[in-house]
C-alpha positions as CSV (number, residue, x, y, z in Angstrom):
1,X,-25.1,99.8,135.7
2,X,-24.2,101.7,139.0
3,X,-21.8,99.1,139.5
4,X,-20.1,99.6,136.5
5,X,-19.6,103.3,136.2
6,X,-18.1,103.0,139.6
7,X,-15.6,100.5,138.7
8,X,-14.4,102.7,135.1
9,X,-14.2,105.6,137.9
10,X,-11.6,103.9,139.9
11,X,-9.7,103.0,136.8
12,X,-9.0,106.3,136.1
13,X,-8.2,107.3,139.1
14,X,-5.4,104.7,138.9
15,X,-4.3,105.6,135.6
16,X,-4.0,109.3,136.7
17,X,-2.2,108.9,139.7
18,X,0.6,106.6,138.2
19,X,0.7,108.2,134.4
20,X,0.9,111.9,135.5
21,X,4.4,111.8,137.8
22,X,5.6,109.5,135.0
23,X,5.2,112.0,132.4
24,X,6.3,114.8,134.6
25,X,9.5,113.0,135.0
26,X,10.0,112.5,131.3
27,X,9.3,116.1,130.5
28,X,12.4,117.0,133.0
29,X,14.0,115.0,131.2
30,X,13.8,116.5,128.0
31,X,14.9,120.0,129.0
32,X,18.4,119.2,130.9
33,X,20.9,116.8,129.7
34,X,22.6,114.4,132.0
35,X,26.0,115.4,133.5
36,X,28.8,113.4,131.1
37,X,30.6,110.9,133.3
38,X,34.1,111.5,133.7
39,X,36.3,109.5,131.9
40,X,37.9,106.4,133.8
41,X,41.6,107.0,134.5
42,X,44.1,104.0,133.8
43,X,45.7,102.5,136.7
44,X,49.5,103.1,136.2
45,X,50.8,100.1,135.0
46,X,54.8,99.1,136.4
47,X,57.2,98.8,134.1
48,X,60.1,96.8,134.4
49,X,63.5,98.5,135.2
50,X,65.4,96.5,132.2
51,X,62.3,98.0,129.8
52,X,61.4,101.6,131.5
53,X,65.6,102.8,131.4
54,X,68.7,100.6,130.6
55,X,70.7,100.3,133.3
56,X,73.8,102.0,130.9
57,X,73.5,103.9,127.9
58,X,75.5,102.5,124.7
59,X,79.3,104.6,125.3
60,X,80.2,105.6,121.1
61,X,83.3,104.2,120.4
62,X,85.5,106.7,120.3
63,X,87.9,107.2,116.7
64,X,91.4,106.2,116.5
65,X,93.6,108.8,115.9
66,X,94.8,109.1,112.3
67,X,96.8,112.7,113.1
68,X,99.2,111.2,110.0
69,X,96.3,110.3,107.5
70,X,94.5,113.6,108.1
71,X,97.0,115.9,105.8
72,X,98.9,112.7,103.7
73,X,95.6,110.5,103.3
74,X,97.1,110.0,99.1
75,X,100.1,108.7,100.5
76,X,98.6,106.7,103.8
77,X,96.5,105.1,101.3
78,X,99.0,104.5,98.3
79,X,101.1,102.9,101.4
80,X,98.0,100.6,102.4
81,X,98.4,98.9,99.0
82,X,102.1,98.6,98.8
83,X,104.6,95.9,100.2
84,X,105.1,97.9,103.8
85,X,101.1,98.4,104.0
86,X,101.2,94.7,104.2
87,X,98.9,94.5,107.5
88,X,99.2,90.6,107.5
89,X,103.0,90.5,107.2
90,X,104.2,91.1,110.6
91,X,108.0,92.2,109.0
92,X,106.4,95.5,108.0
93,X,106.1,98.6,109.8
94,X,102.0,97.9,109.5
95,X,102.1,94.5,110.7
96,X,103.4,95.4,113.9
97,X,101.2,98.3,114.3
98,X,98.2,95.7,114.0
99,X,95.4,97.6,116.1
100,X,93.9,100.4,114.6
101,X,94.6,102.7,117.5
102,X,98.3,102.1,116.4
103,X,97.9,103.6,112.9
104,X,100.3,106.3,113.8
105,X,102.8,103.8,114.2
106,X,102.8,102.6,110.5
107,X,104.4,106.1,110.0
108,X,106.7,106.9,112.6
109,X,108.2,103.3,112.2
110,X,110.5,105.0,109.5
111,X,110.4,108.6,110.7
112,X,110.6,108.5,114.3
113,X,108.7,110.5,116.6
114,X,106.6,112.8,115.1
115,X,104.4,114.7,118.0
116,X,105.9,118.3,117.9
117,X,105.4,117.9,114.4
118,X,101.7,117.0,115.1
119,X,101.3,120.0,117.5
120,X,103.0,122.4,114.8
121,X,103.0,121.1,111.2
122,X,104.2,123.6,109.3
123,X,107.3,124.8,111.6
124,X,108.4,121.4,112.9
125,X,109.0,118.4,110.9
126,X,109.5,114.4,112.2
127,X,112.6,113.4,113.8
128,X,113.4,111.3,110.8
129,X,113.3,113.0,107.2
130,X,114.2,111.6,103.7
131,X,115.1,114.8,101.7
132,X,118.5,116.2,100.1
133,X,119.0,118.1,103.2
134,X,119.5,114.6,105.3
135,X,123.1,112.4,105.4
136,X,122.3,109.4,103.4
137,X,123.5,107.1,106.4
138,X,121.0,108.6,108.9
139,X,118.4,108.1,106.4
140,X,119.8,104.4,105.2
141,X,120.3,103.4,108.8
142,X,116.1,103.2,109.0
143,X,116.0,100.9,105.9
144,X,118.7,98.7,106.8
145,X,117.0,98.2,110.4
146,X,114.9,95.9,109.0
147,X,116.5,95.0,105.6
148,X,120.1,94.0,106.9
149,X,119.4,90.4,107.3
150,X,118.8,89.6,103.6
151,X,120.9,87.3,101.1
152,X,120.8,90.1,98.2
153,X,122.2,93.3,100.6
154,X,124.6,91.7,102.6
155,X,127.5,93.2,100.6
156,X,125.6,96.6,100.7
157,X,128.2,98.1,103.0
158,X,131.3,99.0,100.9
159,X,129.2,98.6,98.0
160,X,129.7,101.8,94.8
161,X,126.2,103.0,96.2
162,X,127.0,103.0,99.8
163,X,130.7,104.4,99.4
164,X,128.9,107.7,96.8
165,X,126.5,108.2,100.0
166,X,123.2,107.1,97.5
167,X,120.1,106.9,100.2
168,X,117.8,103.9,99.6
169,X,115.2,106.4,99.0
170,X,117.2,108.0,96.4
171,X,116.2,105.0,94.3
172,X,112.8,103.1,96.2
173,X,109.9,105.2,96.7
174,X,108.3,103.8,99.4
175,X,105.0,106.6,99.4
176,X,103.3,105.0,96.1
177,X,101.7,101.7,95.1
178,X,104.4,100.1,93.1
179,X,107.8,101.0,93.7
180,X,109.6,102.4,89.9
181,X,113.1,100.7,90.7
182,X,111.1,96.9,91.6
183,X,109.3,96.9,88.3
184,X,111.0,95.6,84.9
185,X,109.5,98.1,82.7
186,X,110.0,101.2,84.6
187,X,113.5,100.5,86.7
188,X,115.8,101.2,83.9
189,X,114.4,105.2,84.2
190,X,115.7,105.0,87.3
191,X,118.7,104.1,87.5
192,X,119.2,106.3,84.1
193,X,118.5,109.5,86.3
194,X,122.2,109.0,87.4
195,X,124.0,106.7,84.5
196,X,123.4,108.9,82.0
197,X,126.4,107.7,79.9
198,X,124.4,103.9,80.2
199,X,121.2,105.3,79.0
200,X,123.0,106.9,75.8
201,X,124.6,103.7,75.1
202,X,121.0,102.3,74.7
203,X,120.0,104.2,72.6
204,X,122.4,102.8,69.9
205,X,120.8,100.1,67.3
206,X,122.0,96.7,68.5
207,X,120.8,96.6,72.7
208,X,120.1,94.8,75.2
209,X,115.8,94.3,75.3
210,X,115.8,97.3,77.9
211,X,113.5,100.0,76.1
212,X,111.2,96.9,75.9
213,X,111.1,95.6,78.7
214,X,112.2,92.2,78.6
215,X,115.0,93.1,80.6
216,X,116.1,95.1,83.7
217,X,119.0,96.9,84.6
218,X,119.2,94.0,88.0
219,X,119.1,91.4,85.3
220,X,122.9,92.1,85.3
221,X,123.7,94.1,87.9
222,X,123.0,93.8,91.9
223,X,122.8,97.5,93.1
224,X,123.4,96.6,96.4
225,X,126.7,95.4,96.2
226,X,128.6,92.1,95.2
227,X,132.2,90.4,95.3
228,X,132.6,90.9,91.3
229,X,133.3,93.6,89.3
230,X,130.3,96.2,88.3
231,X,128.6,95.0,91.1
232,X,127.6,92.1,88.8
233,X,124.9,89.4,89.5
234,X,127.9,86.5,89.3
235,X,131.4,86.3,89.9
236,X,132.6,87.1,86.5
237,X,131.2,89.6,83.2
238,X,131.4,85.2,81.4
239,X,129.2,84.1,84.3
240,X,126.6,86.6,84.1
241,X,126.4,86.6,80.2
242,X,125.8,83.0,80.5
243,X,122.3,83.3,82.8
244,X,120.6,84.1,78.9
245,X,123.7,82.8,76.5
246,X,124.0,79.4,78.1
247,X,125.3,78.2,74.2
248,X,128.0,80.1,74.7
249,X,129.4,78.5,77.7
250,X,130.7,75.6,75.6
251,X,132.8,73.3,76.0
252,X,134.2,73.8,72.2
253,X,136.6,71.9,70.5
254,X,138.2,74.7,69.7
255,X,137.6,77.5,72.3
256,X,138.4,81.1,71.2
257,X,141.1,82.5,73.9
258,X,139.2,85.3,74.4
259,X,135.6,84.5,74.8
260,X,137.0,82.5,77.3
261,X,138.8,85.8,79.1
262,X,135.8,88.3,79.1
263,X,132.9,88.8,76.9
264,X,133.4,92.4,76.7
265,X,136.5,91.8,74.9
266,X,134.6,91.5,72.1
267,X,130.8,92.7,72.7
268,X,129.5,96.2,73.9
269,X,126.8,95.1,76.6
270,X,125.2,98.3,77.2
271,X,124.5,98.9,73.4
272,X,126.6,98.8,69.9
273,X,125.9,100.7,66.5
274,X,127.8,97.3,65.0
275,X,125.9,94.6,65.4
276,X,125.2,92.2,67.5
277,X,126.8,95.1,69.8
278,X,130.1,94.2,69.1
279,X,132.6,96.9,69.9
């Protein structure tokens, strides 16, 4: 029994001496926290040059200049859609000027240099205007330039037009989508705005299909210029009548002297109150 109390004594005696700085240190414990650990710091990584900054930044493409389009953008862009604008045709002023850093040049093409006009708008004007104020050769000399060297004006010199000083832009407007004078339906206005006497002959009953439009006054006439009379679209007033009144033309068996001298010797071509505009 001696034995046995003094074993359970030197159990305890263990159990204290390990249990007691145990539970000490768990009480510390408790009371204070533990410092946080700082908070790990990435190594820097490398970044490519090509990735971390382009070697050149993108340079903006600078604007063509379009001084001309800035104050006449209706009439640049009327021009765009009319038979000069014609950027594939490389006859017209905007064919040559194919880059768009040209685009001045579509302009100046018919009115010549233009930069005090650009540096002073109001004041100075291009070196080439088409107004009242202008000779019609200096302002038919620009047209011709380019429109010499064509089948239908190469009697335009000496021609009734060239001889009264008429300017091509007297009749073409060049500023607009379709020109008046190139259109069936509208040319006859515009050549009435100087034959006046011409448009009061068709107003009579028996005409000419003008006022409908079948008919132009360049169905007859060449305005600029020909070898016959009127400045007709054939030699003679029989050929011309002929292009529509091929039944005339004959042969007959018996011709009638006179038909065969001159249409007019009988008819009123530009309009009749006796019908079918005979005189």
């Amino acid at each position: 029994m001696h034995m046995y109390f003094s074993s359970l004594r030197l159990w305890i005696c263990l159990v204290v001496l390990f249990a007691v700085p145990a539970m000490a240190a768990q009480k510390a414990a408790t009371k204070t926290p533990p410092a946080k650990a700082a908070p790990a710091v990435a190594a820097p990584v490398s970044t490519p040059a090509a990735v971390a900054a382009p070697s050149h930044a993108p340079v903006a493409q600078e604007e063509p200049p379009i001084e001309c389009a800035t104050c006449h953008k209706e009439s640049f862009d009327n021009m765009a859609q009319s038979r000069h604008g014609a950027s594939g045709d490389a006859r017209t002023p905007w064919g040559k000027a194919d880059s768009n850093l040209k685009r001045n040049a579509m302009c100046t093409a018919c009115h010549g240099n233009a930069k005090e006009h650009m540096d002073d708008p109001i004041d100075k004007k291009p070196e080439v205007m088409y107004n009242k104020t202008i000779a019609a050769e200096a302002k038919n000399k620009v047209c011709i330039s380019c429109h010499a060297n064509v089948s239908s004006r190469i009697h335009w010199e000496g021609s009734a037009h060239e001889t009264n000083e008429i300017a091509c832009s007297d009749c073409h407007k060049v500023h607009i989508r379709k020109d008046p004078v190139l259109v069936m339906e509208t040319q006859p206005a515009v050549c009435f705005n100087c034959h006046k006497d011409v448009r009061s002959s068709m107003m009579r009953i028996s005409t000419h299909p003008l006022r409908t439009g079948q008919m132009a006054c360049s169905s007859c006439h060449q305005p600029h210029g020909s070898i016959s009379e009127g400045q007709l679209i054939k030699n003679t007033v029989n050929e011309t009548c002929y292009v529509c009144h091929a039944d005339k033309r004959g042969p007959y068996l018996w011709p009638h002297p006179p038909v065969q001298e001159n249409c007019d010797n009988c008819h009123q071509p530009h309009g009749s109150n006796n019908p079918p505009m005979l005189q």
